[in-house]
C-alpha positions in Angstrom: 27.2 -58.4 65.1 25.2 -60.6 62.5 21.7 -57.9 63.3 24.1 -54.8 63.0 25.7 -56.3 59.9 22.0 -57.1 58.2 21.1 -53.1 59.2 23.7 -51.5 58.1 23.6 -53.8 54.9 19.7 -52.9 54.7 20.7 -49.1 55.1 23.1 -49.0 52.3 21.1 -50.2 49.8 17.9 -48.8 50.8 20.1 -45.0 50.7 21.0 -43.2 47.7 21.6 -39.5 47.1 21.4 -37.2 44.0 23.2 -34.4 43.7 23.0 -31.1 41.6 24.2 -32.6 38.3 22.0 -35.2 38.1 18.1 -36.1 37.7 16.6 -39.3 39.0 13.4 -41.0 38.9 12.1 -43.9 41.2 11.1 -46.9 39.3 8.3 -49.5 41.4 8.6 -52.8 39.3 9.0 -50.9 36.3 6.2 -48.5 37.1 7.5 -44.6 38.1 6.6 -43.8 41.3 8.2 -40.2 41.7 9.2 -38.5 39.0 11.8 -36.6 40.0 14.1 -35.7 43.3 15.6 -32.9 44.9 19.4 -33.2 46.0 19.7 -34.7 48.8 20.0 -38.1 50.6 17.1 -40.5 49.7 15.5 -43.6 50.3 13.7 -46.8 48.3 12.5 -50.2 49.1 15.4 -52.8 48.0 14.9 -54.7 45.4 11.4 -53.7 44.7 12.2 -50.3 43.9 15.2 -49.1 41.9 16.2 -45.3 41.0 17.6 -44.2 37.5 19.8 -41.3 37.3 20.6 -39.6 34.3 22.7 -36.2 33.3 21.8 -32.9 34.0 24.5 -31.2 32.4 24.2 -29.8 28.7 25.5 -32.7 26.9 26.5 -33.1 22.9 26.5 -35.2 19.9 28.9 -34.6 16.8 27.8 -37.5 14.5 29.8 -37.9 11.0 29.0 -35.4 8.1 25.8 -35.7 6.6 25.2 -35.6 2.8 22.5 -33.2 1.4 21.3 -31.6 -1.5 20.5 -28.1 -2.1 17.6 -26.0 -4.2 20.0 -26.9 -7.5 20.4 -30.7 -6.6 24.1 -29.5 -5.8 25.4 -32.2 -3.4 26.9 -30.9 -0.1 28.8 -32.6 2.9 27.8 -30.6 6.0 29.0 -31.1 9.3 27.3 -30.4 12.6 27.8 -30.8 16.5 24.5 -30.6 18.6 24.4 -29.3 22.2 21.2 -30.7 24.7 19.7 -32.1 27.4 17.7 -34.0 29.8 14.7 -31.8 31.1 12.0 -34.1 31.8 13.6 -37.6 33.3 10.2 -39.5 33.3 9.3 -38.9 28.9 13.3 -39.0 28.5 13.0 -42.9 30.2 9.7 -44.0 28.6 10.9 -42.6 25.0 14.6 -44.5 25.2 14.7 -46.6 28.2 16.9 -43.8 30.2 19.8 -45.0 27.4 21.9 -42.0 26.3 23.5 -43.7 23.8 19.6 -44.6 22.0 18.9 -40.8 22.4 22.0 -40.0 21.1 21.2 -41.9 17.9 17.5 -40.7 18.0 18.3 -37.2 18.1 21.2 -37.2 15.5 18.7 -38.5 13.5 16.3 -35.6 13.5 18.6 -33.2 12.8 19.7 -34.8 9.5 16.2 -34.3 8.7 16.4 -31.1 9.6 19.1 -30.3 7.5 18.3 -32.5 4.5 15.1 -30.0 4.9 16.5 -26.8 5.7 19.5 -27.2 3.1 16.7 -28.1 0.6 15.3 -25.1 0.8 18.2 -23.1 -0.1 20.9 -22.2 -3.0 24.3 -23.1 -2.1 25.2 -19.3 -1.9 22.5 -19.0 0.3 23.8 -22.0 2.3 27.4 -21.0 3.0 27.1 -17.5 3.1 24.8 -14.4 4.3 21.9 -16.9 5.3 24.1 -19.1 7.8 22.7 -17.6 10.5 19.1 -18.1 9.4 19.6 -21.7 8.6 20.9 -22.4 11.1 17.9 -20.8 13.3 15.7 -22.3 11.0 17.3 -26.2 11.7 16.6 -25.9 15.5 13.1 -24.8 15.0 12.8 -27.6 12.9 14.0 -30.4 15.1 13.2 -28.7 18.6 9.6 -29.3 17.6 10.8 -33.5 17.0 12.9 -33.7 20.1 10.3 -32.3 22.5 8.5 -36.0 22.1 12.1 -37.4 23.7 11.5 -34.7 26.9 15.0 -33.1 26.0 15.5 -29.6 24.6 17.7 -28.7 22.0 20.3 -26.0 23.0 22.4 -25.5 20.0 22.6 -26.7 16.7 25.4 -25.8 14.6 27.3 -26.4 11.1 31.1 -26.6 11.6 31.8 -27.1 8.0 29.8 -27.1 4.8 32.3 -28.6 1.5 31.3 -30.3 -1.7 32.0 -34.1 -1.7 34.9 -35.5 -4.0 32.5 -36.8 -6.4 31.2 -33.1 -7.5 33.7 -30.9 -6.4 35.8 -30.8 -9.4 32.7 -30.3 -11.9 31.8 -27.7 -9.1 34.9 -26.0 -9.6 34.7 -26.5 -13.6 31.3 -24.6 -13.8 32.5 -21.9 -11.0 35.6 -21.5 -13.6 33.4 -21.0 -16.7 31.0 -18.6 -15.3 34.3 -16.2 -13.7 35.6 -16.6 -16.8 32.0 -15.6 -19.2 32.0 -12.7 -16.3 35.4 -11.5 -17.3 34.8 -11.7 -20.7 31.3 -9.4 -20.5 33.4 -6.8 -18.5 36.5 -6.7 -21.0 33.6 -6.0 -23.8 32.4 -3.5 -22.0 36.1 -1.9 -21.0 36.4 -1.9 -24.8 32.8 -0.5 -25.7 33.7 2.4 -23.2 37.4 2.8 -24.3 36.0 3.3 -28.2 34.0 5.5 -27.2 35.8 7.6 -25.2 38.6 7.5 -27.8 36.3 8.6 -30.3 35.0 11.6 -28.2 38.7 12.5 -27.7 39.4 12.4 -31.5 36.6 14.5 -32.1 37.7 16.7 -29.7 40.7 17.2 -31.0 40.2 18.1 -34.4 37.8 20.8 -32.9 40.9 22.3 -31.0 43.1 22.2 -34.2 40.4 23.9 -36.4 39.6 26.7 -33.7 43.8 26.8 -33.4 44.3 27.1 -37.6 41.3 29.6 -37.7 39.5 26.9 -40.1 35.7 26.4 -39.6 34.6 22.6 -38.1 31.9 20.9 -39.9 30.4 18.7 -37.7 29.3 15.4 -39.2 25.8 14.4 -38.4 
């Protein structure tokens, strides 16, 4: 009973299995030995050898909203969500110890620099409107090339919400006020410009009707 006990004991922790939503890697006193399994049943030397699994699954991050500034030095609060994951298990241990929670940190990271970069690039009508899609394209580009280093790939990055912070959205609003309102006035100036005008065609077009009605010749004023 005692030999049976020790064998099966030996089995189950010499036995380990991965399965399709995982990657693992077998570690030899700290060393990796095999870079990567198959899914299946498995086995490893105890206590001399150990096997880290991690995530194969697309995971995300949706860190707090990040303050930038745009071409203007116009503050902006953007917020963001990032999709990824694990593609090579063997750089993804050596670069953070196989801890999600360090990549996590290390990859939120590089996409505020990304967007500080990105954002800094651009006008805040270029920022929140018909260039959204390009700045956005133009963020992943920018950190994919960061994140390779971590052996994870960057799936999706994207900008849930872009809003001026408290401290500068009422001065925001002030000078988006002032220039509807210096707009307005240029276009009632021109209403006017056009309405004189067309009144004073009308007037001279009138007297020419009366003069051809009273048989009177027009002089026209040069």
């Amino acid at each position: 009973v005692v030999i049976i006990g020790l064998i099966m004991a030996v089995v189950s922790l010499s036995a380990f299995t991965v399965n399709e939503r995982e990657l693992a890697i077998k570690l030899q006193v700290g060393e990796v030995v095999v870079p990567n399994y198959e899914p299946a049943l498995h086995f490893k030397i105890p206590i001399y050898q150990n096997v880290r699994k991690f995530p194969k699954r697309i995971l995300t991050i949706s860190d707090r909203p990040e303050r930038v500034f745009t071409a203007e030095r116009l503050a902006l609060q953007v917020d963001f969500f990032v999709k990824w994951k694990i593609v090579d298990p063997v750089q993804f241990y050596t670069s953070t110890g196989g801890i999600q929670r360090m990549a996590n940190d290390r990859l939120a990271e590089i996409i505020k620099n990304a967007i500080v970069t990105e954002f800094g690039k651009r006008s805040v009508q270029e920022a929140i409107s018909v260039e959204r899609a390009e700045l956005v394209r133009d963020m992943l580009t920018t950190a994919t090339i960061t994140a390779q280093g971590l052996g994870v790939e960057l799936i999706d990055v994207r900008v849930k919400q872009v809003e001026f912070p408290d401290d500068v959205r009422n001065s925001v609003y002030a000078q988006m006020r002032e220039e509807r309102a210096r707009v307005a006035a240029e276009r009632r100036a021109e209403g006017r410009e056009i309405a004189e005008q067309r009144k004073s065609t009308a007037d001279k077009d009138r007297t020419i009707i009366l003069a051809d009605a009273q048989g009177r010749p027009y002089h026209r004023q040069v």
